[in-house]
C-alpha positions in Angstrom: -84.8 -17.1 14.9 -86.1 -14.1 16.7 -86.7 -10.7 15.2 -84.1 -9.3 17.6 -81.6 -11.7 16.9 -81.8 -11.0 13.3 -81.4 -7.2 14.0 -78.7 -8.2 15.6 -76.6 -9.8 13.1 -77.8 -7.3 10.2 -76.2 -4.7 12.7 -72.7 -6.7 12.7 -72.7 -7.6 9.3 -73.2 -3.4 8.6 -70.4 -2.7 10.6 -68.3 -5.7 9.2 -68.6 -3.9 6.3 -68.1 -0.2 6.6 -65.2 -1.5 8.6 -63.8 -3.5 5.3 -64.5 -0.2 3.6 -62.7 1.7 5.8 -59.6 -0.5 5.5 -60.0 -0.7 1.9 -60.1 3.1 1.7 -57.0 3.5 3.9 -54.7 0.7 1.2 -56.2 2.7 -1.6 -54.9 6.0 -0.3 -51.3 4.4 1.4 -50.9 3.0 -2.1 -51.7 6.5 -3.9 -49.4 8.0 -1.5 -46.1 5.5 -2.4 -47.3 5.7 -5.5 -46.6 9.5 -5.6 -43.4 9.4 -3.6 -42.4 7.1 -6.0 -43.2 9.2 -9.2 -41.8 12.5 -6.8 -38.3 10.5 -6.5 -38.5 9.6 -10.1 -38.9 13.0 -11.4 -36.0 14.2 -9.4 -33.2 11.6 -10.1 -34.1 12.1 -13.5 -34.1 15.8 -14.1 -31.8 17.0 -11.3 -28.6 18.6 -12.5 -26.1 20.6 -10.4 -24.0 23.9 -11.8 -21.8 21.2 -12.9 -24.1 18.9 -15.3 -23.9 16.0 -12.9 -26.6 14.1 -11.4 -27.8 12.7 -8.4 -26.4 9.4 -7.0 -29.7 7.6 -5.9 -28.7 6.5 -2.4 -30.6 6.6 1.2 -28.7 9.5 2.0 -29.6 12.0 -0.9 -33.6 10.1 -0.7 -33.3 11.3 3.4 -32.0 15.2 2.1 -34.7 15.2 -0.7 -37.7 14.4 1.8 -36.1 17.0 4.5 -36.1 19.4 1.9 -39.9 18.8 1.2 -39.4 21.0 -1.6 -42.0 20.7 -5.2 -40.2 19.2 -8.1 -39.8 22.2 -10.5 -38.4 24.2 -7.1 -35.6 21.5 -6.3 -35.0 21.5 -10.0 -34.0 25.0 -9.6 -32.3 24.5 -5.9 -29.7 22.5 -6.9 -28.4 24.5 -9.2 -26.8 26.7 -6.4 -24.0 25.0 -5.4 -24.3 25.9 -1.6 -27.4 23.9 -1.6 -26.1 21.4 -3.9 -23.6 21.0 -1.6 -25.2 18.5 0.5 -25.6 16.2 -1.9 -23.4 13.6 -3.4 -23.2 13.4 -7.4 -21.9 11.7 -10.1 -21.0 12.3 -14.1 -23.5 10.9 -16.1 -21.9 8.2 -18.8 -21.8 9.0 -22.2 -24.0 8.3 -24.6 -22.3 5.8 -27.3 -21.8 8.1 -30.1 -20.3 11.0 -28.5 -17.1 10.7 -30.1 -15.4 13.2 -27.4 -16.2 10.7 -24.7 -14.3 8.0 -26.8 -11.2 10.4 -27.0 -11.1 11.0 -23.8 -11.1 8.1 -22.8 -8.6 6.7 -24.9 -6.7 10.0 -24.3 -6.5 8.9 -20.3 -5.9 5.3 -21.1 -3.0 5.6 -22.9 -1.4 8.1 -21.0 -1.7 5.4 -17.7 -0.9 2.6 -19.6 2.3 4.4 -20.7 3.3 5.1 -17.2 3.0 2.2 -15.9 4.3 0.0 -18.3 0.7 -1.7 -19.4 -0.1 -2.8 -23.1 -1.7 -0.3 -25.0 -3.5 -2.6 -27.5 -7.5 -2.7 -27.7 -8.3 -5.6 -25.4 -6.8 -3.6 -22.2 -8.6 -0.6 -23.7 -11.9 -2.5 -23.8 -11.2 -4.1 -20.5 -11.2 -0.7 -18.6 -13.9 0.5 -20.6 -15.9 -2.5 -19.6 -14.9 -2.4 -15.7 -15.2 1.7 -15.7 -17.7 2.7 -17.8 -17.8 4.1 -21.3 -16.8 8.1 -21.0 -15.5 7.0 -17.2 -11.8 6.3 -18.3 -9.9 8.6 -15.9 -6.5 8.5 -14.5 -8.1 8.3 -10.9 -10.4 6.1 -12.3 -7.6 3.3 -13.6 -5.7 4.2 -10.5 -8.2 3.2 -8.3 -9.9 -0.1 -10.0 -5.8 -1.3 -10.6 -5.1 -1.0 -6.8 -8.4 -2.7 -6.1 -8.0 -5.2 -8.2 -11.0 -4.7 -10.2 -9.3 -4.2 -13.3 -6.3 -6.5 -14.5 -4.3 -5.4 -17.5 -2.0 -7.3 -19.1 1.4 -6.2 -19.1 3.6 -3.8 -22.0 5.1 -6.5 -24.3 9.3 -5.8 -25.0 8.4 -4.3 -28.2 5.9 -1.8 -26.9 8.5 -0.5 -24.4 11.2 -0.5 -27.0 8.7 2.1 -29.2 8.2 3.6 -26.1 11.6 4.5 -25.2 12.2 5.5 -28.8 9.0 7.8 -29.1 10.3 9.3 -25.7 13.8 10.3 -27.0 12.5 11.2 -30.3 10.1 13.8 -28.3 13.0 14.9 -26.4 15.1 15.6 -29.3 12.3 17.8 -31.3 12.0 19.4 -27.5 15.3 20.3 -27.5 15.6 21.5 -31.2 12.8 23.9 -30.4 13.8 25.2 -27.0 15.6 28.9 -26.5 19.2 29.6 -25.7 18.1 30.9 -22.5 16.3 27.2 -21.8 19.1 25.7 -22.9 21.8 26.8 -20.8 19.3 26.8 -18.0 18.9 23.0 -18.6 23.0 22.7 -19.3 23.6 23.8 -15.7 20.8 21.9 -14.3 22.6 18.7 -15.5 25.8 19.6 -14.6 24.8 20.4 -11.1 23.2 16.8 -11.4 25.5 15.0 -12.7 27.9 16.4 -9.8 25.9 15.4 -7.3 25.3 11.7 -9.0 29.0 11.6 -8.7 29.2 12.7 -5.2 27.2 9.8 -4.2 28.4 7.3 -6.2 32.0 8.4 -4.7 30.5 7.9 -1.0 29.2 4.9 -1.7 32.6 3.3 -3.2 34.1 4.7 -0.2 31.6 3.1 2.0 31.9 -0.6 -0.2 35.5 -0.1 0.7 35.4 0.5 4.1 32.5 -2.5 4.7 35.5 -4.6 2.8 37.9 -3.9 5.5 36.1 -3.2 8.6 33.2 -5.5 8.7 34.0 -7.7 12.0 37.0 -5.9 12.9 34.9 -3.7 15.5 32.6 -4.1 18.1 28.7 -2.8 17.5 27.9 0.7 17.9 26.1 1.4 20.8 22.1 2.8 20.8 23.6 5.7 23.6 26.0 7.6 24.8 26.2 9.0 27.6 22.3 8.9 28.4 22.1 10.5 24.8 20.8 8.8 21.9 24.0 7.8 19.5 21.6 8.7 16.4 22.8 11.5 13.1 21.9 14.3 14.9 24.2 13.7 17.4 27.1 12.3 15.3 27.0 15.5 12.7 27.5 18.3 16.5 29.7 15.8 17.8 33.2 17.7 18.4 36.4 16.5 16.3 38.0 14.7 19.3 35.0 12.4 20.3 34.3 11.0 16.4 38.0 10.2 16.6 37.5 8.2 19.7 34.3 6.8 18.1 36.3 5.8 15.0 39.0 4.2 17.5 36.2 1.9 19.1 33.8 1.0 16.2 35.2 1.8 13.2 34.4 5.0 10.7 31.9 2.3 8.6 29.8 2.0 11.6 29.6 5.7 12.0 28.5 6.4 8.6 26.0 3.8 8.4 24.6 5.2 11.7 24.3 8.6 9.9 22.4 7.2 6.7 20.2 5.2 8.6 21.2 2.1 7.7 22.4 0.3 11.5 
């Protein structure tokens, strides 16, 4: 082999490698760099905490605000705790640690409160059930509300003795309520019911009336019409109807019809 020719190769083989150099170099400091972002992004999910002691929810969109704000750590640290630049980012409460006994109240505190309203058993498996599908120190009334119309939480229902205490505890409460209450509250509350109970009897009068008339009526007359007169035959109308034309209505389809119309209900 010539001279030349081994110049030649010697000059390839160099270039070979400060070219393998130069790529290895650029993996090195692409490697450093992600390596860096990825410490950056660490540092701030972990020590970020708005006004409100909440932290950030690590998702594309608060990693996208981060790197626009191109801010160093310890000066986002210090960002965030003004709320109008919080503002742009979504948060969540951190869970509790497992000894904090006030998270364990609450939560119990916002369980049975739910579970009373809505006629779920109160006992420890339901409690555990939500805690487990929630989150410990995450029992909220939204919370329960939300994973029960999802479906992401299934409680089993108040047994008949639960609802029994219930219903006793809530009369009981309402007795002491009353024993303690003013004279002024009181009479308030007397009036109140009376005013109540008058109108409970008001509509339980117009709906006998109304069972009677369906007794008596029902197939005697034709259907109401939709219209009259181009006008729609609807509530509105009936109620500024004058005294002569309801008495022609009532002639043709029947007072029953009428009133129906006027509740809605045909």
């Amino acid at each position: 082999m010539s001279t030349t020719r081994l110049k030649e190769d010697s000059s390839t083989d160099l270039q070979q490698s400060k070219q393998e150099r130069a790529h290895a170099k650029e993996e090195l400091a692409r490697a450093k760099e992600n390596l860096d972002r990825q410490k950056y992004f660490g540092m701030i999910y972990l020590k970020a905490r708005d006004s409100r002691g909440r932290i950030l929810v690590q998702n594309h969109a608060n990693q996208g605000l981060i790197e626009s704000a191109h801010m160093p750590v310890a000066l986002f640290l210090e960002a965030v705790k003004q709320d109008k630049f919080a503002s742009q980012f979504i948060w969540e409460t951190p869970p509790a640690a497992k000894n904090d006994t006030k998270a364990d109240e609450r939560d119990r505190a916002a369980f049975t409160a739910f579970v009373k309203q809505n006629r779920y058993g109160e006992g420890i498996a339901n409690f555990n059930l939500a805690r487990e599908v929630l989150g410990y120190g995450q029992v909220t009334e939204q919370a329960l509300i939300g994973a029960v119309r999802s479906g992401r939480l299934r409680l089993a229902p108040a047994s008949a003795q639960e609802l029994e205490d219930r219903e006793a505890e809530g009369l009981d409460a309402e007795k002491l309520r009353l024993l303690n209450a003013d004279t002024r509250t009181l009479k308030h509350e007397v009036r109140e019911g009376y005013a109540d109970r008058q109108r409970e009897a008001a509509q339980a009068e117009a709906d006998r009336v109304l069972d009677e008339k369906r007794k008596w009526q029902t197939g005697q007359f034709k259907p109401l019409p939709r219209t009259w007169n181009g006008q729609l035959l609807n509530a509105t109308f009936i109620r500024a109807a004058s005294p002569q034309l309801i008495r022609q209505l009532r002639e043709h389809y029947g007072s029953l019809q009428l009133d129906l119309r006027i509740r809605g209900e045909n």
